[in-house]
PASEBA-1860 file (N, C-alpha, C; in nm, 3 decimals):
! residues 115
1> XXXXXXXX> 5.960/4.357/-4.468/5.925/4.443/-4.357/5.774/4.446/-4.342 ~ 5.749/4.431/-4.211/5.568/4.426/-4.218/5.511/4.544/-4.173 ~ 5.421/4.615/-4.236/5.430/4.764/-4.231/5.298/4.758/-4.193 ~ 5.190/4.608/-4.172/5.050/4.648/-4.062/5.034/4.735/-3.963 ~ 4.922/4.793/-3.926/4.937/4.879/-3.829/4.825/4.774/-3.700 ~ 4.876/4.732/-3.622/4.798/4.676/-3.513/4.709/4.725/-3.453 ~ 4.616/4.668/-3.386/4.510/4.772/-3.262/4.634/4.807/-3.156 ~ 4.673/4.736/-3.114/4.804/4.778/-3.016/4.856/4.942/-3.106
9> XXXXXXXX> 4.945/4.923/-3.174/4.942/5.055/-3.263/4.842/5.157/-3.280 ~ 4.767/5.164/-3.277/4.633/5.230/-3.296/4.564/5.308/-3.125 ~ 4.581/5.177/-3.043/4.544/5.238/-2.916/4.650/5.316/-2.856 ~ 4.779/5.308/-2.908/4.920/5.381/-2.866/4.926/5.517/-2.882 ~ 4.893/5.514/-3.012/4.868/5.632/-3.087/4.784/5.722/-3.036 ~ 4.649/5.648/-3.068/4.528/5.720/-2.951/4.568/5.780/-2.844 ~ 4.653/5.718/-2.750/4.685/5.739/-2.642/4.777/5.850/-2.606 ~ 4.865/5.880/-2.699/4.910/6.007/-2.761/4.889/6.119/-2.753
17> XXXXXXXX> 4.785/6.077/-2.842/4.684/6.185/-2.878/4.581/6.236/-2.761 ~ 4.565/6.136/-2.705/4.472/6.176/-2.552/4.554/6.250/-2.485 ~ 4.679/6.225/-2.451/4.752/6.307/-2.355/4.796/6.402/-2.407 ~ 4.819/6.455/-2.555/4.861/6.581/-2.562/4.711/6.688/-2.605 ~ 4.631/6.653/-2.558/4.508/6.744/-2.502/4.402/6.670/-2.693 ~ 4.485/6.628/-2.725/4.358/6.596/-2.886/4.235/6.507/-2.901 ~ 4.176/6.528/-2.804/4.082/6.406/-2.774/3.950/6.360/-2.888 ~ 3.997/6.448/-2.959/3.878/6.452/-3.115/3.979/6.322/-3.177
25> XXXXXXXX> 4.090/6.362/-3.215/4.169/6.265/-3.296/4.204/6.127/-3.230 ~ 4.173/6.118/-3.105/4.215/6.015/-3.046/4.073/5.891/-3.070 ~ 3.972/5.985/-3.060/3.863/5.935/-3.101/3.817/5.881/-3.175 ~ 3.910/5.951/-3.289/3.832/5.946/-3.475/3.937/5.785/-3.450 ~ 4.073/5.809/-3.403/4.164/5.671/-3.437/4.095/5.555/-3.394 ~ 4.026/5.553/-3.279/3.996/5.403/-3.200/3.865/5.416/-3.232 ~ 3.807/5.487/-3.364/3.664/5.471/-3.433/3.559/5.436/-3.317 ~ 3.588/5.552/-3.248/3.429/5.552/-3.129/3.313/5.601/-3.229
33> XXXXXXXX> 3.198/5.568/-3.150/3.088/5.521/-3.210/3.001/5.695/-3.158 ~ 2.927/5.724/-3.259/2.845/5.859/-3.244/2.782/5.887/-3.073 ~ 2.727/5.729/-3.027/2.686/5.775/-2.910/2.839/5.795/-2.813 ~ 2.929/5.746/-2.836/3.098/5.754/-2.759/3.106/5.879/-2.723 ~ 3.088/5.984/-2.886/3.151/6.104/-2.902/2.996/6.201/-2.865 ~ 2.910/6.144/-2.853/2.788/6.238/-2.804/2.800/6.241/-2.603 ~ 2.817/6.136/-2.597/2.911/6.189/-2.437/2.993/6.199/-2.405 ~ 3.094/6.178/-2.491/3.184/6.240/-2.415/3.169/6.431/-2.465
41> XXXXXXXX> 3.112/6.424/-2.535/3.090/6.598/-2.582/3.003/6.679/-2.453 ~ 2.897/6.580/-2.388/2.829/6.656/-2.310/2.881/6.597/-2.181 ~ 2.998/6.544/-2.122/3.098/6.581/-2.045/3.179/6.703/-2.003 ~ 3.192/6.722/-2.106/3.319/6.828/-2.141/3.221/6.916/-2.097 ~ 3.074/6.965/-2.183/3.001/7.059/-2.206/2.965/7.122/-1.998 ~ 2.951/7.005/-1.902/2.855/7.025/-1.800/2.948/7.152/-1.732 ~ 2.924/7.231/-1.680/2.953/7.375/-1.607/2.939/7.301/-1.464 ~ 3.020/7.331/-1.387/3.041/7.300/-1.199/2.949/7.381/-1.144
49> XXXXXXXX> 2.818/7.472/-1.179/2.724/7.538/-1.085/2.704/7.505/-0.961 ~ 2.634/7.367/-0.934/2.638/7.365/-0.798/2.778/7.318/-0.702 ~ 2.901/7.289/-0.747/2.995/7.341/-0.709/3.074/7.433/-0.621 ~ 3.033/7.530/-0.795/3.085/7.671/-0.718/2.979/7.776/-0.583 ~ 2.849/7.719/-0.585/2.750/7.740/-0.516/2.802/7.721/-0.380 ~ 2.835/7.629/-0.376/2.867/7.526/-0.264/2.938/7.556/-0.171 ~ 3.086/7.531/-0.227/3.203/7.611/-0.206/3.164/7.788/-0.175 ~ 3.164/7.787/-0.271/3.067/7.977/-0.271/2.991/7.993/-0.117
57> XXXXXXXX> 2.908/7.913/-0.109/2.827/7.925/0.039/2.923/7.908/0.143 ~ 3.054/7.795/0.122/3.072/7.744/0.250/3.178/7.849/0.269 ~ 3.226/7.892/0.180/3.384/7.986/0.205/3.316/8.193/0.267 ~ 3.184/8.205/0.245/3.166/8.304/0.314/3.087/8.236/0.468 ~ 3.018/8.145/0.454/3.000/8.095/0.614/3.135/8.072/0.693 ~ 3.217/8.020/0.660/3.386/8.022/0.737/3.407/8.185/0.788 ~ 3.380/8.272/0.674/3.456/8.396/0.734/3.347/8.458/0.835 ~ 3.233/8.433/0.778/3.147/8.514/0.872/3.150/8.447/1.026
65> XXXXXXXX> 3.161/8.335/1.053/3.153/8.215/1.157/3.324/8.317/1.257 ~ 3.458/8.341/1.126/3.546/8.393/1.240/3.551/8.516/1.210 ~ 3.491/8.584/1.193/3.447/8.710/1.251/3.413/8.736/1.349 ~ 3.263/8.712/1.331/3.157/8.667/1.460/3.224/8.626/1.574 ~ 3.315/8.530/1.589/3.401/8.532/1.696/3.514/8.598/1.666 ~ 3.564/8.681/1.623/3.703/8.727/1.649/3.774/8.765/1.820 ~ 3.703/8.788/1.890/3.754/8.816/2.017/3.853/8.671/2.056 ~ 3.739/8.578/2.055/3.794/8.387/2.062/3.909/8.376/2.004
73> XXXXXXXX> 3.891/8.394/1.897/3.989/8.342/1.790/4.141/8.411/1.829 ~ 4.111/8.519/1.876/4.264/8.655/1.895/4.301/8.555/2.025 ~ 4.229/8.544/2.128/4.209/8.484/2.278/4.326/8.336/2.252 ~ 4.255/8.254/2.204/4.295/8.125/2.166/4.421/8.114/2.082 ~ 4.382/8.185/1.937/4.512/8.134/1.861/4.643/8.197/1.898 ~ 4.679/8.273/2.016/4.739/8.364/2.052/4.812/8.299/2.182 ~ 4.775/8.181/2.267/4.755/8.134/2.370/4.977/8.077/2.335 ~ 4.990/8.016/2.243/5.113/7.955/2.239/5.158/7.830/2.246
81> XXXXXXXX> 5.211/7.779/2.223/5.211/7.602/2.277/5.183/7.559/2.153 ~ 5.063/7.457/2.185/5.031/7.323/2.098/4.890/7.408/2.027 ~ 4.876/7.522/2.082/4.777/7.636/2.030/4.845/7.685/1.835 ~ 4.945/7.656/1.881/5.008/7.746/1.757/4.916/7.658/1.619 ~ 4.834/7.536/1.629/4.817/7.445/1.520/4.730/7.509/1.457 ~ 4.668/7.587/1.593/4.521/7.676/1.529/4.493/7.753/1.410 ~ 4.614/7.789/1.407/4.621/7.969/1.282/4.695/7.857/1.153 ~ 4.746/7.743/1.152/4.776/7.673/1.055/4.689/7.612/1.010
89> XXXXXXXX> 4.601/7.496/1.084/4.473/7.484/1.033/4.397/7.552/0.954 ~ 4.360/7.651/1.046/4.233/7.755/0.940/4.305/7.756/0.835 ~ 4.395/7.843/0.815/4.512/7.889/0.662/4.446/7.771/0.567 ~ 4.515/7.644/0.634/4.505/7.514/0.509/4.333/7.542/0.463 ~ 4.260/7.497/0.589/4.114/7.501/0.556/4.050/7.575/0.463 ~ 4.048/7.737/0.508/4.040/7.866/0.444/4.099/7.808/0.295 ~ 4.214/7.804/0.275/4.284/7.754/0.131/4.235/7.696/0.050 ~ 4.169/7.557/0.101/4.120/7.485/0.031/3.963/7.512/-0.019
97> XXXXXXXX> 3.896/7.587/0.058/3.803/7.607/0.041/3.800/7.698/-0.060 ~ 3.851/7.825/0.015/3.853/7.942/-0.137/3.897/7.895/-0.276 ~ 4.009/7.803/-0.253/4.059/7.764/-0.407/3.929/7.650/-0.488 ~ 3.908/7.589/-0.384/3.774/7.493/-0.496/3.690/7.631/-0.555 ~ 3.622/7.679/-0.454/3.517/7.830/-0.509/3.636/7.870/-0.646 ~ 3.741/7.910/-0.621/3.794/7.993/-0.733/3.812/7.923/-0.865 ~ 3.845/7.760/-0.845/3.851/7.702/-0.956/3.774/7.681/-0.981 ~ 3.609/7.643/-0.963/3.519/7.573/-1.011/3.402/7.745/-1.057
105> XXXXXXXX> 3.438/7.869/-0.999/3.408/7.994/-1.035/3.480/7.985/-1.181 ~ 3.612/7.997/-1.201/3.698/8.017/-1.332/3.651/7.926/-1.416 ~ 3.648/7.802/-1.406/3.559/7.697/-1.483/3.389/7.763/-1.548 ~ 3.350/7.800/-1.445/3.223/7.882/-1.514/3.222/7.963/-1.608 ~ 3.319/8.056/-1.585/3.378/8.161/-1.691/3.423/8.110/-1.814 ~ 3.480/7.979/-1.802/3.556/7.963/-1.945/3.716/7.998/-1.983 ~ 3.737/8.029/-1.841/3.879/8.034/-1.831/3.983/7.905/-1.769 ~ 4.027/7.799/-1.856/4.081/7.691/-1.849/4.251/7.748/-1.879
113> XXX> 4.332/7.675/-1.784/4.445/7.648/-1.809/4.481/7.591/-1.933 ~ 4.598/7.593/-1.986/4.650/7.558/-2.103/4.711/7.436/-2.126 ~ 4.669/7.389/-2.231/4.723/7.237/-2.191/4.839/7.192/-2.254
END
């Protein structure tokens, strides 16, 4: 019985280990090299600031922008028809926007999902 362990074996393993969140051990297996594990450490380390800035800026310019018009907005999205796309749009838009701000905010904090 041949009981070698291959690089094939080794990168499998690794690979394993990468996907069930162990990325130290996956490391130590496929013997990355100090500078490997010095970036990928200050990967992990970088915080989304200008990100959440970003998002942050653009998701209160959206609300203030339909405010500022609310008369329009009641006028228009209210109209019926092929109008109706209006109040679905924003929703998605609005959505996406607030949720980047909220995830890349929670990311700042240090509050990560579980892996």
């Amino acid at each position: 019985m041949n009981t070698k362990i291959t690089d094939f074996d080794k990168e499998m393993s690794a690979i394993t280990f990468a996907e069930a969140g162990e990325h130290a051990i996956a490391r130590e297996m496929l013997g990355a090299s100090p500078a490997m594990k010095a970036a990928a450490s200050e990967t992990l380390k970088k915080k989304p600031y200008l990100a959440a800035a970003v998002f942050g800026a653009i998701s209160i310019a959206a609300y203030v922008a339909i405010f500022m018009n609310e008369n329009w907005v009641t006028d228009t999205y209210t109209m019926g028809g092929w109008h109706a796309a209006f109040p679905v749009g924003t929703a998605l838009v609005f959505s996406f926007i607030h949720g980047a701000f909220a995830s890349n905010l929670l990311s700042l904090l240090g509050l990560e999902a579980k892996k």
